[in-house]
MOPAC internal coordinates of N, CA, C and O (Angstrom, degrees):
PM7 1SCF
backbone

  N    0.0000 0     0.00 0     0.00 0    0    0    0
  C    1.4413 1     0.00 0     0.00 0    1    0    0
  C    1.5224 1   108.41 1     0.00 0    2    1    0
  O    1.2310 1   114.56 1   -59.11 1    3    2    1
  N    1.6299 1   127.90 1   120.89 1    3    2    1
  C    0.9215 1   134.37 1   151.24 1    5    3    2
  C    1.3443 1   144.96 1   -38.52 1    6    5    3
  O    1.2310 1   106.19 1   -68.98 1    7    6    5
  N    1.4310 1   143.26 1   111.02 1    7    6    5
  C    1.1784 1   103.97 1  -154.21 1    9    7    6
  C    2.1063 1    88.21 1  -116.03 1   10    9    7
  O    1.2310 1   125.14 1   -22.67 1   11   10    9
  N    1.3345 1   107.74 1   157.33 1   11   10    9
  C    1.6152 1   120.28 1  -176.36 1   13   11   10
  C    1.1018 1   112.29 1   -91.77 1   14   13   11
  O    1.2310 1   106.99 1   -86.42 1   15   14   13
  N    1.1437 1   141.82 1    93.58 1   15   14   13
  C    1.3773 1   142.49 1   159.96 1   17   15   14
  C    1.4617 1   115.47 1   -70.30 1   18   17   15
  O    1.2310 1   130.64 1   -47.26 1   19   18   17
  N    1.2942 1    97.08 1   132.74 1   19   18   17
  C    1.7597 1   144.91 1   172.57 1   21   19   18
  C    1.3877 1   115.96 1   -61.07 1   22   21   19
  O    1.2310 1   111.03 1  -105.50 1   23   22   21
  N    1.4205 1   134.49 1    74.50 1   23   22   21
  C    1.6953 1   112.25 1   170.87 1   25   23   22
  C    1.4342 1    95.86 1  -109.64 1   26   25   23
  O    1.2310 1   126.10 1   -24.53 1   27   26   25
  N    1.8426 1   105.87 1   155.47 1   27   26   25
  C    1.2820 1   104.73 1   173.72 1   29   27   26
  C    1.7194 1    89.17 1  -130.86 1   30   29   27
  O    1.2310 1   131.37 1   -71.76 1   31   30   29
  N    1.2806 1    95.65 1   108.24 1   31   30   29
  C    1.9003 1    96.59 1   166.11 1   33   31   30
  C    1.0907 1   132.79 1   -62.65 1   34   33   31
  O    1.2310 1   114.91 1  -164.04 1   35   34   33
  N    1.8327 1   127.25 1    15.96 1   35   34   33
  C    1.3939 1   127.30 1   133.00 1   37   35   34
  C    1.5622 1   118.10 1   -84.22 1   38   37   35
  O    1.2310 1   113.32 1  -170.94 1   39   38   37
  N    1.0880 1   130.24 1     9.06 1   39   38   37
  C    1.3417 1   130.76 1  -179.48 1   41   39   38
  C    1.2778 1   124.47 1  -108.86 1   42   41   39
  O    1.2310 1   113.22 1   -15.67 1   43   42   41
  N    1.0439 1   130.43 1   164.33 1   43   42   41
  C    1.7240 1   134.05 1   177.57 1   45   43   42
  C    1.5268 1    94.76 1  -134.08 1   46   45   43
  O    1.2310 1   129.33 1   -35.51 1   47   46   45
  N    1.3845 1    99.63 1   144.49 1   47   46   45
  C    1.6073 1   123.07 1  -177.22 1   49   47   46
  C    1.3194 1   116.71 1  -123.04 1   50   49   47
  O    1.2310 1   110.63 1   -88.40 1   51   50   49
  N    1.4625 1   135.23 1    91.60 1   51   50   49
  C    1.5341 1   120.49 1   164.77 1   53   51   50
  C    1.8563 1   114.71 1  -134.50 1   54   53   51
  O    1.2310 1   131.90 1  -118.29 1   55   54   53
  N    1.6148 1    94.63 1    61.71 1   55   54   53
  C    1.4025 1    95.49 1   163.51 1   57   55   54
  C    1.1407 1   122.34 1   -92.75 1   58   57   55
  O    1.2310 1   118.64 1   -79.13 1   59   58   57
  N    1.0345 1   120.20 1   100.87 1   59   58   57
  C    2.0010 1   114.76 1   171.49 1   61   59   58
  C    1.7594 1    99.47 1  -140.02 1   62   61   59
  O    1.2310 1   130.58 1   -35.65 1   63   62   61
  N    1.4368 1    97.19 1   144.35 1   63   62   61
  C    1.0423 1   115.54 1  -156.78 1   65   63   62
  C    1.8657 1    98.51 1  -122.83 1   66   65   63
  O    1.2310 1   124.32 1   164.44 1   67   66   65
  N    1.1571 1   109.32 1   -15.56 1   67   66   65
  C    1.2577 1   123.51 1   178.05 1   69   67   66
  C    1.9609 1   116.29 1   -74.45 1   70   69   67
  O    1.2310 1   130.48 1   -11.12 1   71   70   69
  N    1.4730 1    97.38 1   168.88 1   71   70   69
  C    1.4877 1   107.66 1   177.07 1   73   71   70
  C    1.6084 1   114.64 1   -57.11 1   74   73   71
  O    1.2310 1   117.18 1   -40.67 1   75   74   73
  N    1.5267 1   122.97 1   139.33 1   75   74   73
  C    1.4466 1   117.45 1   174.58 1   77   75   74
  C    1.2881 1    97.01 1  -104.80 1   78   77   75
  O    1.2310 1   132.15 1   -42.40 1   79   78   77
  N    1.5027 1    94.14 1   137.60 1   79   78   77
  C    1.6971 1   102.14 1  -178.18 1   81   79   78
  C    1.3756 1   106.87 1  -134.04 1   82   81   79
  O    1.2310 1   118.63 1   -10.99 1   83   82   81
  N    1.5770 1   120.21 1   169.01 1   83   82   81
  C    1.6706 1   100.90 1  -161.46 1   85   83   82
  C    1.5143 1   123.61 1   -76.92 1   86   85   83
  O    1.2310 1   129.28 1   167.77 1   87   86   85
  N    1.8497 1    99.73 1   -12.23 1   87   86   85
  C    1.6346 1    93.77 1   153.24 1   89   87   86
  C    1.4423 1   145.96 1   -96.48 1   90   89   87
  O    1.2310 1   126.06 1   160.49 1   91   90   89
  N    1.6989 1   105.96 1   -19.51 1   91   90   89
  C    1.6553 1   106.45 1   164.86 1   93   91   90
  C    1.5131 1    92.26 1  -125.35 1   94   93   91
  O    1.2310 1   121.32 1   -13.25 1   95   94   93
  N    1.2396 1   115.09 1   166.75 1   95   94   93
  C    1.0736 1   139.02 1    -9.91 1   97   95   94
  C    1.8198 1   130.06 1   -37.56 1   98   97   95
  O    1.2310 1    98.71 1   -85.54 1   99   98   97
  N    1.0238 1   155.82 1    94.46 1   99   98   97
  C    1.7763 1   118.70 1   165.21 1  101   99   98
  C    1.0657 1   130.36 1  -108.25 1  102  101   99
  O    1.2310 1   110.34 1   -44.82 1  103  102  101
  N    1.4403 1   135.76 1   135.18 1  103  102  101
  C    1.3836 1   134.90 1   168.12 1  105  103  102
  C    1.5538 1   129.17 1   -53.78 1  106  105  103
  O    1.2310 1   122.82 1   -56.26 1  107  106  105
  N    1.4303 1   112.21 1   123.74 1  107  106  105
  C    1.4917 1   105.99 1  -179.42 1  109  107  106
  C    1.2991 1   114.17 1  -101.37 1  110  109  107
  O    1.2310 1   102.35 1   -72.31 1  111  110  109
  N    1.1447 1   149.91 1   107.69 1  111  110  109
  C    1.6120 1   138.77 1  -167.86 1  113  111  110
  C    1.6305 1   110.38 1  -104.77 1  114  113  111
  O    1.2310 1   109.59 1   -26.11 1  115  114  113
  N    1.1587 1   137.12 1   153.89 1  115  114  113
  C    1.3670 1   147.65 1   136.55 1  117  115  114
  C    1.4938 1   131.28 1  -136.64 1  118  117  115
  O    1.2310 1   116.29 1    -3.21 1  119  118  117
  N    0.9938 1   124.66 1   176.79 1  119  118  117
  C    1.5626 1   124.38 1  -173.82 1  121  119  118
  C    1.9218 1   102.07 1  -108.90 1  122  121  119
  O    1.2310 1   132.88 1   -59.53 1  123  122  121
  N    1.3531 1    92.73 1   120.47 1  123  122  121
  C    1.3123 1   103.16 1   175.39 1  125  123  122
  C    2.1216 1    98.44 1   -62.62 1  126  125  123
  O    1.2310 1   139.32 1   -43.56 1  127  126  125
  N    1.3905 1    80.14 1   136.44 1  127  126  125
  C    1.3732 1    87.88 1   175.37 1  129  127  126
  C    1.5569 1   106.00 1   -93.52 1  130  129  127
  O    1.2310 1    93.41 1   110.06 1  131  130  129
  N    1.1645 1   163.31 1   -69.94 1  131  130  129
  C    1.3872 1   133.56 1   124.29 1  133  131  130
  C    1.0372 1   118.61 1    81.36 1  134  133  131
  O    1.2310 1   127.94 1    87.36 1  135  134  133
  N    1.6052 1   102.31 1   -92.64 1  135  134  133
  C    1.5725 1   120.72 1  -172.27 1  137  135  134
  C    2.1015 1   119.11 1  -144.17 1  138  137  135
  O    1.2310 1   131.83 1  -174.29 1  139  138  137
  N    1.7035 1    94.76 1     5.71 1  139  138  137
  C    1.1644 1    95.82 1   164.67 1  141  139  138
  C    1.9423 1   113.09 1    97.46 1  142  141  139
  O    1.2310 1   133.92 1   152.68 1  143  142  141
  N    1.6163 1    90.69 1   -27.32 1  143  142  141
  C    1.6925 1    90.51 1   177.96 1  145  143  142
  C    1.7108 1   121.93 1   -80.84 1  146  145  143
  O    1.2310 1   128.39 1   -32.95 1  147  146  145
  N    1.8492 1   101.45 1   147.05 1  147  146  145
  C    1.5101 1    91.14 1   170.62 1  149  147  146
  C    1.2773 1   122.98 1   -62.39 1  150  149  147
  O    1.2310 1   116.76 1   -36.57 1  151  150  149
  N    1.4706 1   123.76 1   143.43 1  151  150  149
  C    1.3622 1   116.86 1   147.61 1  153  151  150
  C    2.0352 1   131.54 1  -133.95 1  154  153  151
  O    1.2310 1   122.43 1   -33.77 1  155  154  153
  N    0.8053 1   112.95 1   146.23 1  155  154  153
  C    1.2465 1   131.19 1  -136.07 1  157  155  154
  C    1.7171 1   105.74 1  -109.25 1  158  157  155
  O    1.2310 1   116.39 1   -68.21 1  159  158  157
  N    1.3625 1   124.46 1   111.79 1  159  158  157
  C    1.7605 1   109.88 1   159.81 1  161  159  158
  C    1.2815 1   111.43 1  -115.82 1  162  161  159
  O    1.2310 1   122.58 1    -0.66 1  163  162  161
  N    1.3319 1   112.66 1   179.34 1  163  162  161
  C    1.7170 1   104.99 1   178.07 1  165  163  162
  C    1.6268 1    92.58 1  -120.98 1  166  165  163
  O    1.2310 1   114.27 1   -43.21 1  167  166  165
  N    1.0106 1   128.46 1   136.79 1  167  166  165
  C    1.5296 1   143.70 1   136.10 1  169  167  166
  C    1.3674 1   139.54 1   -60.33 1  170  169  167
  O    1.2310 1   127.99 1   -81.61 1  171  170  169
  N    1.2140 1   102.23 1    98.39 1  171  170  169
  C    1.3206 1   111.89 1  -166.83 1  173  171  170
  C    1.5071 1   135.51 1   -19.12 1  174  173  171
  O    1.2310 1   137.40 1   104.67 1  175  174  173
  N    1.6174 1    83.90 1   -75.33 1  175  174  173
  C    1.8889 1   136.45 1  -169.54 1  177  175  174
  C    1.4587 1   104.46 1  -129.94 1  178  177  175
  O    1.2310 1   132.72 1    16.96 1  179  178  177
  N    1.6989 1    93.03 1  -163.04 1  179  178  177
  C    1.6874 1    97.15 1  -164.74 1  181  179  178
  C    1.7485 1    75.98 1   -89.77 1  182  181  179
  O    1.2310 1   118.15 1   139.75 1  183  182  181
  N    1.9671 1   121.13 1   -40.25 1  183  182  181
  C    1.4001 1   106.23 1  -157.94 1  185  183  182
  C    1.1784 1   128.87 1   -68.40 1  186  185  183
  O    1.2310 1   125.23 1   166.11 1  187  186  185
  N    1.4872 1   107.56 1   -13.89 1  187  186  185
  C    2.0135 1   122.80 1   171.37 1  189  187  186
  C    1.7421 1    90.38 1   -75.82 1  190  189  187
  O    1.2310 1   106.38 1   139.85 1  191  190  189
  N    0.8956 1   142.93 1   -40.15 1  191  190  189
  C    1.1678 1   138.44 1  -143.33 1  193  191  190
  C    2.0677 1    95.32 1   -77.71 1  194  193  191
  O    1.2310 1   131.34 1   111.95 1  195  194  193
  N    1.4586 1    95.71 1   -68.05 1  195  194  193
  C    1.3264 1   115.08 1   169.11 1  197  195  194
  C    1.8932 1   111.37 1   -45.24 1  198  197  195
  O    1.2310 1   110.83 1   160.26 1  199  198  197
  N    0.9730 1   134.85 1   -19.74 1  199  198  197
  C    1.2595 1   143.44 1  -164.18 1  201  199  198
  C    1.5258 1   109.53 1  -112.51 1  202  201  199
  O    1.2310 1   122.26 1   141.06 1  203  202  201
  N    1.5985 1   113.27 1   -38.94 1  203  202  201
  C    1.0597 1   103.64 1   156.48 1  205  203  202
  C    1.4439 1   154.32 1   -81.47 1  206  205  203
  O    1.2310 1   132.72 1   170.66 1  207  206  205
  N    1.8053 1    93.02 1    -9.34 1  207  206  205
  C    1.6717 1    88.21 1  -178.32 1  209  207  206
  C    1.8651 1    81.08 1  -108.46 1  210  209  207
  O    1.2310 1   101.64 1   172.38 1  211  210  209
  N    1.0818 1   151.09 1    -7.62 1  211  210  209
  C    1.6576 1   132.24 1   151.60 1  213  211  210
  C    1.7203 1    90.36 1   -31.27 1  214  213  211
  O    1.2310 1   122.07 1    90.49 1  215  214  213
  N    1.3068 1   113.63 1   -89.51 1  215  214  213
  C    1.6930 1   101.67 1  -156.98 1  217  215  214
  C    1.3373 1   107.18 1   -66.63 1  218  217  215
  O    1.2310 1   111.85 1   151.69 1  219  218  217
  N    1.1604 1   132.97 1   -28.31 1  219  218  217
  C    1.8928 1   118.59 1   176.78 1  221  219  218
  C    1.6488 1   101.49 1   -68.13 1  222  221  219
  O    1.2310 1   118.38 1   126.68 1  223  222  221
  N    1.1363 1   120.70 1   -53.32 1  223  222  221
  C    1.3467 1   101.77 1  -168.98 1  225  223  222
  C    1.4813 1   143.49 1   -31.30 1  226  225  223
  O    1.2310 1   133.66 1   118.24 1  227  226  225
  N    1.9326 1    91.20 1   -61.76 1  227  226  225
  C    1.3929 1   118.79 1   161.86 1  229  227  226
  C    1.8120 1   120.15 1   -56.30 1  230  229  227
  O    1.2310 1   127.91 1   138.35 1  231  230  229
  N    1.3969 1   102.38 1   -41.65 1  231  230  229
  C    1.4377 1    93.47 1  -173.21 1  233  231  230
  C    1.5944 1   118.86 1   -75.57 1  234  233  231
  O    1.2310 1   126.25 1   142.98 1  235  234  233
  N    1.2754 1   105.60 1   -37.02 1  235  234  233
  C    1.3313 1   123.49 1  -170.76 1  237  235  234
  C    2.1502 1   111.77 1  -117.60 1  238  237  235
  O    1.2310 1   125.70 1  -118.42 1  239  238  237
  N    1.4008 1   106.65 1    61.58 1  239  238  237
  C    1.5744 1   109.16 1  -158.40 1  241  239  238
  C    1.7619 1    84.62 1   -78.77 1  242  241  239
  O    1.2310 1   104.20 1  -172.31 1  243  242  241
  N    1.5575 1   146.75 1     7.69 1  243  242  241
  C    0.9603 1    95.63 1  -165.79 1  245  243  242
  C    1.6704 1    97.38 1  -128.32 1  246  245  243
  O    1.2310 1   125.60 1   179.73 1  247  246  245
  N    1.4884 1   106.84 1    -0.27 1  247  246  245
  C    1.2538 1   134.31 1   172.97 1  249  247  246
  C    1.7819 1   104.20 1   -62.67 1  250  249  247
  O    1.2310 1   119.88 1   -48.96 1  251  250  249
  N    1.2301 1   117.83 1   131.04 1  251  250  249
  C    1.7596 1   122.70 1  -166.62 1  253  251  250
  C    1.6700 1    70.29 1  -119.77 1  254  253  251
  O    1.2310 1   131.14 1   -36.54 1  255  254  253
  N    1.9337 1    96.11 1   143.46 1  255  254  253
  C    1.1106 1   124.27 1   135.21 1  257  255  254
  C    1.1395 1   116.19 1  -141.35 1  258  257  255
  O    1.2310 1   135.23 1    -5.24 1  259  258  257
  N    1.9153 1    88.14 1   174.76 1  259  258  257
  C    1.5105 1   116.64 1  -169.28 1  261  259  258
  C    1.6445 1    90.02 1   -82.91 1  262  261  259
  O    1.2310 1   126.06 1    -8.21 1  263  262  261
  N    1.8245 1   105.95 1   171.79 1  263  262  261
  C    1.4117 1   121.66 1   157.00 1  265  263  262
  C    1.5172 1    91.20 1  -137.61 1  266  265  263
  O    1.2310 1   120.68 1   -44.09 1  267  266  265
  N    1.6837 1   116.31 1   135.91 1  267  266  265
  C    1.2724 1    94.72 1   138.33 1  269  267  266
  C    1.6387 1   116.40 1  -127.06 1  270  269  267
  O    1.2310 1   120.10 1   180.00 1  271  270  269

């Protein structure tokens, strides 16, 4: 079962409740084109990570983000 993830590009996301390790957590940022402001999610794992830029990529190819 697939599961659908939810982004809203006025929002910022950094709930994790889990262990930080030196490869996840990471922050992905871009600038809403919109209205110009950053906004920011955190990535869990590698499988949020992988899941999230599948649907950001395609929807939004021209929008650049950061990772850190």
């Amino acid at each position: 079962m697939s599961r659908t993830i939810d982004i809203d590009l006025y929002d910022n996301y950094y709930d994790y409740d889990g262990d930080w390790t030196t490869e996840y957590p990471k922050i992905v940022s871009w600038v809403n084109p919109e209205n110009g402001e950053t906004r920011s999610r955190l990535l869990r794992d590698q499988n949020e990570s992988e899941e999230f830029f599948a649907w950001f990529g395609p929807k939004y190819p021209d929008i650049a983000v950061t990772i850190k």
